[in-house]
N, C-alpha and C positions, 0 to 999 in steps of 0.2 A: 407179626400181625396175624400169619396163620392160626397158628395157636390159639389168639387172643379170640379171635373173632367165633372159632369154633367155639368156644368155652360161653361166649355170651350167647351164642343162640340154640344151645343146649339146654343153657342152664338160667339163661336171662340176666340183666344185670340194669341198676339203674339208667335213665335217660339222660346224666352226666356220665358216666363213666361212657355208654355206647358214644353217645356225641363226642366225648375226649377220641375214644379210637377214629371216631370216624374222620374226626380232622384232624388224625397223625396220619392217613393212612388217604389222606384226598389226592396226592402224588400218585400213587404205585397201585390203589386199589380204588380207583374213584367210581367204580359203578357200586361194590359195598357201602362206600361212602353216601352217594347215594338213597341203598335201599334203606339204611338208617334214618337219613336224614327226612324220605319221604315219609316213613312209618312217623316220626316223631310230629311233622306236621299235622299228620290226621291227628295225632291226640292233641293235640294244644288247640286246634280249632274246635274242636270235639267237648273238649273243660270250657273254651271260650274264653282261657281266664289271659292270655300271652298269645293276641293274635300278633304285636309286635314280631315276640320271638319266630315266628309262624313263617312270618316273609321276610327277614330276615335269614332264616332257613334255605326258603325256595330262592332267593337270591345268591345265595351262597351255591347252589346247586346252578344256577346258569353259567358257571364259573368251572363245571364240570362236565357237560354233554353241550352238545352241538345247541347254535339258535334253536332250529326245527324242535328239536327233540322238549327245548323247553317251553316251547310257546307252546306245542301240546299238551302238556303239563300245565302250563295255567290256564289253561282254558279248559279243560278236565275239572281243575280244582273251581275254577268260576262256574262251573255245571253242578257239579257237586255240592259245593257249597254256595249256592244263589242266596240262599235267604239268611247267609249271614251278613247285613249289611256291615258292619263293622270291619270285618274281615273284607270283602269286597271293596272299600276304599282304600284300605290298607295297600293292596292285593293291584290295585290300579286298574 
């Protein structure tokens, strides 16, 4: 995973391949896990085109850090992204 992870954020690598790592690596590396998973949701809210996938994501991550630590996190993202109602229903 060391390896792997250095290689992608040198060199970058698609948004399947970083997401394959990141949920091999949600056991033994989960705040990497994580920072992947956070970056990827800013872009898919961002295209607006797979807010599905979007919270699907951040739910996948409450499964990884403390309650606290995720209700922060959506309500950051509910700050952030206010005006996307779409995303906001989704998003609960």
């Amino acid at each position: 995973f060391d390896q792997a992870s250095k290689i992608i954020r040198q060199h970058g690598a698609s948004p399947g391949i970083a997401e394959a790592l990141a949920r091999a690596s949600e056991t033994n590396h989960p705040a990497e896990a994580i920072e992947v998973y956070t970056q990827r949701v800013a872009e898919l809210v961002n295209i607006g085109s797979s807010y599905e996938e979007a919270v699907s994501l951040v739910r996948r991550m409450a499964r990884l850090r403390s309650a606290r630590e995720q209700a922060s996190y959506v309500s950051d993202l509910k700050e952030h992204y206010r005006r996307k109602r779409n995303f906001m229903k989704l998003l609960g």
